[in-house]
C-alpha positions in Angstrom: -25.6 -28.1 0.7 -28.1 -25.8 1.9 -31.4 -26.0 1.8 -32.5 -23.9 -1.1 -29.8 -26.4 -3.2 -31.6 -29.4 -2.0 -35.0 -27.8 -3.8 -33.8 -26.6 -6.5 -32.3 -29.7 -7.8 -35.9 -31.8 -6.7 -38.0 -29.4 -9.0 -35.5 -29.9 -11.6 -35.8 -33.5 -11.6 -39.5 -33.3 -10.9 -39.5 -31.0 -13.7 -37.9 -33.3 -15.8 -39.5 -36.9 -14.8 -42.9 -34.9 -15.8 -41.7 -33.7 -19.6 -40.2 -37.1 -20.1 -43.9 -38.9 -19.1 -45.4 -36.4 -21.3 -46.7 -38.2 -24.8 -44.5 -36.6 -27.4 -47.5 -35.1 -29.3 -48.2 -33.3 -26.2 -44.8 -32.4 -25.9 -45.2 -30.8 -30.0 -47.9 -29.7 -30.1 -49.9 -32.6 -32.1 -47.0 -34.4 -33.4 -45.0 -33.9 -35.9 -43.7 -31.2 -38.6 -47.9 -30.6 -39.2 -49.0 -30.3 -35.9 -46.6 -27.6 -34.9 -48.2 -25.2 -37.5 -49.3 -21.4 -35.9 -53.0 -23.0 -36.4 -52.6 -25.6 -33.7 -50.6 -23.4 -31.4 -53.4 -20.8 -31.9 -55.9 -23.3 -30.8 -54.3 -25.1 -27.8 -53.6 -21.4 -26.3 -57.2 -20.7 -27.1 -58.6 -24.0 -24.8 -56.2 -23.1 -22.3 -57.3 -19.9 -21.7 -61.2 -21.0 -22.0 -60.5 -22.3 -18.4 -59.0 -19.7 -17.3 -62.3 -17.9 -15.6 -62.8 -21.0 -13.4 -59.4 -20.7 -12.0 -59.8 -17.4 -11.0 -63.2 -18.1 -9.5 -61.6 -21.3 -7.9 -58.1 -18.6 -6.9 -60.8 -15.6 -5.7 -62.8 -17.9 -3.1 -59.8 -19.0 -1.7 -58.3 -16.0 -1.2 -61.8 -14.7 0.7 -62.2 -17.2 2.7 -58.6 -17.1 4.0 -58.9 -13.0 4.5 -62.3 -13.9 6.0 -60.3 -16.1 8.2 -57.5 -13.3 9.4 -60.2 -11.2 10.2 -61.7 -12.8 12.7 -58.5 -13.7 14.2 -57.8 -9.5 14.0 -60.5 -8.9 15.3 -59.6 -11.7 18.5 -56.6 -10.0 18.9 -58.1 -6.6 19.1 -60.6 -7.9 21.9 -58.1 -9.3 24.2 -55.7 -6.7 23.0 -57.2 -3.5 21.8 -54.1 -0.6 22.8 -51.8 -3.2 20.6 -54.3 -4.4 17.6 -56.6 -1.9 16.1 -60.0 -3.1 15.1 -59.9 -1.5 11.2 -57.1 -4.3 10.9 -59.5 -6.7 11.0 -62.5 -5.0 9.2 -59.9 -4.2 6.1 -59.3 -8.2 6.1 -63.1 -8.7 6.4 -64.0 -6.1 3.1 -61.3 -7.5 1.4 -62.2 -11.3 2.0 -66.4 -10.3 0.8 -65.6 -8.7 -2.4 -63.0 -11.4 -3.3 -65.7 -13.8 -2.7 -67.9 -11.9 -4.4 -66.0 -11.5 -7.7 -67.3 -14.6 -9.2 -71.1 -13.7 -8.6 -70.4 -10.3 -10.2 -68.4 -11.4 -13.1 -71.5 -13.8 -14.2 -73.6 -10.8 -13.6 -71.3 -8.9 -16.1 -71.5 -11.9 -18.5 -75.3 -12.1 -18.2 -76.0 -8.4 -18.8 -73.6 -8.0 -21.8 -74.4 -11.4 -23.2 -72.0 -14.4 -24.6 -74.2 -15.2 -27.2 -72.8 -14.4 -30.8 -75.6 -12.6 -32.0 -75.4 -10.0 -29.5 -71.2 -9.7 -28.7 -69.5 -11.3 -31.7 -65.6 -12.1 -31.3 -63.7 -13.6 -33.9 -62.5 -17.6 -33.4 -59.7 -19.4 -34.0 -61.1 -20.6 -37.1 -61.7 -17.2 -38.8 -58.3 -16.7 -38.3 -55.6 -18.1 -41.0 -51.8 -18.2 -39.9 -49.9 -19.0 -43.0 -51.9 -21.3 -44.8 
């Protein structure tokens, strides 16, 4: 067996041991015939998503510090080594690592100056919207 067999068969069973410790109302979508309806699903996709903003923030840092990171070791490389290394290597890695991490200062910035309050940006909710009841 090689060695992409050997993974695919553990996330399979990890897979598997993790939908079978799964309650079955999470498994559902609230249990039974009822909590199936287009009303719950609508709502469980709309608390997924609400976390959705820190992931990215949580995603963007890390991806800015590790650029941040291969540019200073670009930039090492093009001291000891500048006919092989280039220096705009590393400054590409640098610009690209500072406005990943600063995508999470600008987004609230974005948020504050439109607003997220419903008197001033109104979006319609879950609630307001009937699936087949």
């Amino acid at each position: 067996m090689s060695i992409y067999t050997n993974l695919y068969y553990k996330v399979g069973v990890s897979f598997t041991l993790g939908m079978l410790s799964m309650s079955p109302s999470a498994r559902a979508g609230g249990g039974g015939a009822s909590g199936s309806s287009a009303n719950t699903i609508a709502e469980t996709l709309t608390d997924s998503i609400s976390q959705l903003p820190s992931l990215i923030s949580a995603l963007s840092y890390l991806a800015g510090v590790t650029l941040g990171t291969l540019g200073v070791l670009k930039v090492k490389d093009h001291v000891e080594n500048p006919q092989q290394t280039p220096l705009k290597e590393g400054a590409i890695r640098f610009a690209a690592g500072g406005a990943l991490l600063a995508l999470p200062t600008i987004f609230s910035a974005m948020v504050t100056a439109i607003g997220d309050t419903p008197t001033e940006v109104v979006t319609p909710g879950v609630a307001d919207i009937m699936f087949g009841t």
